[in-house]
C-alpha positions, 0 to 999 in steps of 0.5 A, spaced: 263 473 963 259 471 957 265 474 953 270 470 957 266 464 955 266 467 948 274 467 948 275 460 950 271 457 945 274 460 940 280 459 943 278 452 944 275 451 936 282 454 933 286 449 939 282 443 935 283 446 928 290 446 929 290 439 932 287 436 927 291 440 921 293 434 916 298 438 913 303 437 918 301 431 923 308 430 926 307 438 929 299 439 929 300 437 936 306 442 938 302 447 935 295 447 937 297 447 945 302 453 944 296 456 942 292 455 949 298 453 954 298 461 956 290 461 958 291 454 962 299 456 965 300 449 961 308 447 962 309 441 959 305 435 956 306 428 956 304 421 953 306 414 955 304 409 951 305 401 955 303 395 952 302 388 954 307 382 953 308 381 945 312 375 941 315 382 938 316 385 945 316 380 950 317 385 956 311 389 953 313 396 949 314 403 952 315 409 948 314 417 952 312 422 947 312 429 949 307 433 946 309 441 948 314 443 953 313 451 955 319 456 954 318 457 961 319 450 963 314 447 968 314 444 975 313 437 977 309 439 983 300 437 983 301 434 976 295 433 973 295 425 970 289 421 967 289 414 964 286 411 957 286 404 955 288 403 947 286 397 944 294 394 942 292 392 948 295 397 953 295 403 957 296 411 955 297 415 960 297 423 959 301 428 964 299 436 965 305 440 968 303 447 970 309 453 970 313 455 975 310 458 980 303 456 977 297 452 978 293 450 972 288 455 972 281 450 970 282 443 971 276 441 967 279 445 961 285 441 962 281 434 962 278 436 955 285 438 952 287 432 955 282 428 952 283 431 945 289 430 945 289 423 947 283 421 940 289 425 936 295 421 939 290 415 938 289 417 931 297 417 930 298 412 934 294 406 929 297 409 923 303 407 926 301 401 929 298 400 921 305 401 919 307 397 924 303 391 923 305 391 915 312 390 917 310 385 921 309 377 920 301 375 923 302 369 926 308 370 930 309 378 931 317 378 929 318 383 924 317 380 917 322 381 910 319 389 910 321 390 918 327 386 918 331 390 913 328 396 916 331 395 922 338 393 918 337 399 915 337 403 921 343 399 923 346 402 917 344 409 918 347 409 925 353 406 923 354 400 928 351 395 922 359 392 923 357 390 929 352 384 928 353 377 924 346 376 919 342 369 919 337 365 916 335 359 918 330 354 916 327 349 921 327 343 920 322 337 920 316 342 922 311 340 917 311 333 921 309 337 928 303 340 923 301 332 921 303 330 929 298 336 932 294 338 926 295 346 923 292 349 929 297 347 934 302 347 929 301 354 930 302 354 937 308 351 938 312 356 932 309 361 937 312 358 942 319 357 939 319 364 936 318 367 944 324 362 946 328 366 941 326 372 942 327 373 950 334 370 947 336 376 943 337 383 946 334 388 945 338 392 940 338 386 936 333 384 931 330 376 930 325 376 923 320 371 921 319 371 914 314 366 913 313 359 914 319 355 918 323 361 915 327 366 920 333 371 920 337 374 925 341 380 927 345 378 932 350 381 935 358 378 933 362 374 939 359 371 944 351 373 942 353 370 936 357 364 937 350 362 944 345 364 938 348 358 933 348 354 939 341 356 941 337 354 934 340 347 933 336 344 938 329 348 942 326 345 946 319 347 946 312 343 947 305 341 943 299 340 946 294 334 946 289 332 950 290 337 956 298 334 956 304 337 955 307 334 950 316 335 949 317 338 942 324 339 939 325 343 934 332 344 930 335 349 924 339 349 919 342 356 918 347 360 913 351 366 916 354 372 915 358 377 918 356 384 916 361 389 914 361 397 913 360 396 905 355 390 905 349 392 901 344 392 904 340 387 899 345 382 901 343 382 909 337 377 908 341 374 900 348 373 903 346 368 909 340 365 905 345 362 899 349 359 905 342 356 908 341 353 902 349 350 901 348 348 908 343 344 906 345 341 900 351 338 905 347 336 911 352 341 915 348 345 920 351 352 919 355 355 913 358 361 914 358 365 907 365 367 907 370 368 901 371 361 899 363 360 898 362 368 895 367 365 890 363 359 889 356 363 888 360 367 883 363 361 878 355 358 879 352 364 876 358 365 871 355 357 869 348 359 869 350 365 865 353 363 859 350 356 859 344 357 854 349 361 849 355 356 850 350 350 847 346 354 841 353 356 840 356 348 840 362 349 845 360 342 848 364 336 845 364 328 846 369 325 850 370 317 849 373 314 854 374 306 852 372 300 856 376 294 855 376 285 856 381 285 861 384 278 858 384 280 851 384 287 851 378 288 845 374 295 845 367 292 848 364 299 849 365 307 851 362 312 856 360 318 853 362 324 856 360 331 856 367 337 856 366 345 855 370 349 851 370 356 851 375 359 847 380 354 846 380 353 854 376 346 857 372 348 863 373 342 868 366 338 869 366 338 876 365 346 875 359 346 871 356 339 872 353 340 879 352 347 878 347 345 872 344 340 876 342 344 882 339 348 876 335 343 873 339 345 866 342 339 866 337 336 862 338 340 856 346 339 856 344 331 857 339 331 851 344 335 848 350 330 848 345 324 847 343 326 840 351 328 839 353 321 840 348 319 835 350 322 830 357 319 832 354 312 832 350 313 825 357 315 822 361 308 825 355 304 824 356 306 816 363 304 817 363 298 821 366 301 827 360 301 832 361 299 839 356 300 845 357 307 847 353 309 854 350 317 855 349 319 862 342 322 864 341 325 870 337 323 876 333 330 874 332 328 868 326 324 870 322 330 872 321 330 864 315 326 863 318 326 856 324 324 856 324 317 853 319 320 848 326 326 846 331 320 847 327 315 842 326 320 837 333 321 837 336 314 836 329 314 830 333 321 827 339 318 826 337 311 824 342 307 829 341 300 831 339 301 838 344 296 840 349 301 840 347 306 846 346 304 853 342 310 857 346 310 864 343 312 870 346 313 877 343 309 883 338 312 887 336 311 894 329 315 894 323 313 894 320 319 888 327 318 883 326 310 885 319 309 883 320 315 877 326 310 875 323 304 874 318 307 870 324 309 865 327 303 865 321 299 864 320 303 857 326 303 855 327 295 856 320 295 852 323 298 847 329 295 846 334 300 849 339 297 854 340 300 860 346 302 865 347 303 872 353 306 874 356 307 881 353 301 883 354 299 891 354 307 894 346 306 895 342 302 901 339 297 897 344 296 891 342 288 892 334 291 890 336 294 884 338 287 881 332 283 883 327 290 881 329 294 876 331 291 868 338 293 867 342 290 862 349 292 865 351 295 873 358 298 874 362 298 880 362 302 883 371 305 884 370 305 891 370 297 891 378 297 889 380 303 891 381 301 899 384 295 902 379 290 902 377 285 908 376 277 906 368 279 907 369 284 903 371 280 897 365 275 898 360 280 897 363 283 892 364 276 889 357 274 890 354 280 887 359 278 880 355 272 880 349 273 882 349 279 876 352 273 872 346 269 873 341 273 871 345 276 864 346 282 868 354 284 864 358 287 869 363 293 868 369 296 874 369 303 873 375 307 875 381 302 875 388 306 874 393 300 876 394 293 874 393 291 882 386 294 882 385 290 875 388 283 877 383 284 884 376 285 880 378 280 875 381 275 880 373 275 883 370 274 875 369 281 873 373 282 866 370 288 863 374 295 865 374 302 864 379 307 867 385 310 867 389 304 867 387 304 859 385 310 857 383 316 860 376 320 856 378 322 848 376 327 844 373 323 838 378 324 833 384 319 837 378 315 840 377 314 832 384 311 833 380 305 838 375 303 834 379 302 828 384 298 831 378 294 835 382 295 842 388 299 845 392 302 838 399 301 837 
């Protein structure tokens, strides 16, 4: 009796040795009860892991691992079960199946297999949840970037990857559901709002949140994807205060693409956030990353690329385009523009303005072509020839808190008369760039340098500008005499020459390209034109052409 108790403690010492061997985890398990199962007639061995509801498993998680099955197979009858309570939280439950035709020979030996078994189980099973937690997003439970690209990358592996349009979406407005309810009940609702998508999805498909009021999806192409696009446009969830449910709608805007074979997988969470961030930009609700957008994405990247070269390498030029006394045709003045040539060849502005703009560059081209004009100015000023030219700064531009300081310091450089440059700027109908503008203006007037705003009339209070802001010239903007026009039309448009008149505003119509639109505007009292009609923009040696012959040459 003594040696058999001798047998199976030291068969039960080298069952825990063998169940504890770090060397090979994944088989320590495997191994330690092969070692025993004989002397208990074990047959097979499983675990069940259930836990409760989660925002990343609304139906709760189940995973069935079995950790030995015996070469003679087992038998379900007089199965021996115990249960253990995990801390995800969930249940483990740990089944022993005897051999055919056997019984397990010592129950209570088989309890402390079984509990030993369950501690190395749990030791595995919160490396996993370790893991499973450092691919996870904290507040919400959704895979995070890490979890999410594992999945795709799963999907990858398994070939099915084709199956599936990739999303990235951005909520819109949240940060006003924090200031209504504060950043705790915020909270609450982004949980909420992640449960509704999630109990939305299947569950082969795969919903991330990457932080803040960023999400991603995988969602199935077809009729899944077409019901997701409807669905994060509008949620309607709710907030709590005081007790009181209170109705919350959140909405999305969102860039998709559809996945291929041979998508790279980096382009999973990249492909469809470019598209979000052009959806934005347009206001539109979705953008779809097709190969018209790809096409786009490449020539702005091409712009940025070659930009800071292109500048070092003086490949930007001024173009002049005249502007004109309707009545006697004299040069009264110039816009100047910005024109790329690479090579010989003009790339047109509208592909890299807007490009530079979104980047926040433009303001190095921008200071770049005022010193150009400069240094123009300086040499018609010597000739007798200088006529106001207007340089265009962009609204990003007031973002550089030493932009006046850069512009005088240029006009002080090349020594010109301050009378012969006009800083242009763009009306604007925020708040920022509206406060930022005023203070500019107010600098430049204290200076002596006149100021310009083109595209007057396309913002929402174009009447304010006159009454606030100190301008010496507006531009109309092409759209007043590019439509047919009713008669009410014609007496704001009237009334905004007169009232401009009066405070010793000048006013220019921009964009005029036949006599029609020419004798329209100068019919209300406007005389001073630009556009077509007499000249398109010039390269500086013809536009030398305008100045010596004080208006159109012959």
């Amino acid at each position: 009796m003594a040696a058999r108790k001798k047998d199976q403690m030291e068969m039960l010492w080298q069952f825990i040795h063998l169940l504890t061997d770090k060397s090979h985890p994944d088989q320590s398990v495997e191994q330690a009860l092969s070692f025993i199962a004989d002397s208990l007639h074990l047959g097979r061995l499983i675990g069940e892991l259930q836990t409760e509801p989660a925002v990343s498993h609304p139906k709760g998680y189940y995973e069935q691992t079995v950790f030995y099955t015996s070469e003679a197979g087992f038998t379900e009858d007089h199965p021996l079960k115990i249960s253990y309570q995990v801390k995800e939280p969930g249940t483990v439950t740990l089944t022993a199946f005897s051999r055919p035709g056997e019984r397990i020979t010592d129950e209570r030996q088989m309890i402390a297999v079984m509990e030993l078994v369950n501690l190395a189980a749990e030791s595995r099973f919160m490396v996993e949840k370790a893991d499973r937690e450092s691919m996870t997003q904290f507040l919400t439970g959704l895979p995070n970037a890490g979890g999410y690209m594992r999945e795709a990358a799963r999907k990858f592996q398994a070939g099915v990857i084709d199956r599936y349009d990739a999303y990235y979406f951005n909520l819109t407005g949240f940060g006003l559901i924090n200031k209504q309810f504060g950043q705790e009940q915020g909270d609450e609702v982004m949980i909420r709002y992640s449960t509704i998508l999630r109990n939305a999805t299947e569950e082969d498909e795969v919903l991330g949140h990457l932080g803040g009021d960023n999400y991603v999806a995988l969602i199935k192409q077809g009729e899944n994807s077409r019901k997701f696009r409807e669905l994060i446009r509008n949620v309607d969830t709710y907030a709590m205060r005081a007790n009181e449910k209170i109705p919350v709608s959140i909405g999305a805007i969102a860039g998709m693409m559809k996945v291929g074979p041979t998508t790279p997988v980096e382009q999973i969470i990249s492909g469809p956030a470019i598209a979000c961030s052009f959806a934005k930009k347009t206001t539109a609700p979705l953008i779809v990353l097709d190969d018209e957008l790809n096409e786009r994405i490449n020539r702005r990247k091409t712009v940025e690329q070659k930009f800071e070269k292109a500048l070092a390498n003086q490949e930007f030029n001024v173009f002049y385009q005249p502007k004109v006394d309707a009545f006697t045709g004299e040069l009264i003045g110039a816009e100047a523009l910005a024109r790329w040539f690479e090579n010989g060849q003009m790339i047109p502005p509208g592909d890299f303005i807007p490009v530079l703009e979104d980047s926040y560059r433009i303001t190095e081209l921008d200071l770049a072509l005022f010193r150009l004009v400069c240094r123009d100015i300086a040499e018609w000023e010597k000739e007798g020839k200088a006529v106001p030219v207007s340089v265009n700064i962009s609204r990003r531009d007031l973002l550089d808190r030493s932009l006046f300081e850069k512009l005088e310091a240029a006009i002080r450089e090349f020594g010109i008369s301050k009378g012969h440059i006009i800083v242009e700027i763009t009306e604007t109908s925020s708040d920022l760039e509206k406060n930022l503008m005023m203070k500019f203006l107010n600098q430049l007037k204290e200076s002596g340098i006149r100021t310009s705003i083109d595209d007057f009339g396309t913002g929402y209070s174009s009447l304010s500008i006159l009454r606030e802001f100190p301008v010496s010239e507006i531009k109309l903007d092409r759209s007043f005499i590019d439509k047919k026009l009713e008669k009410k039309d014609e007496i704001i448009i009237q009334s905004i020459i007169e009232m401009a008149g009066k405070l010793n505003i000048d006013i220019i119509q921009e964009g005029v390209e036949n006599e029609q639109q020419r004798d329209f505007i100068t019919g209300l009292g406007c005389t001073k034109i630009q556009g077509f009609l007499y000249s398109k923009p010039l390269p500086k040696s013809r536009y030398i052409r305008w100045l010596k012959a004080g208006g159109i040459p012959d």
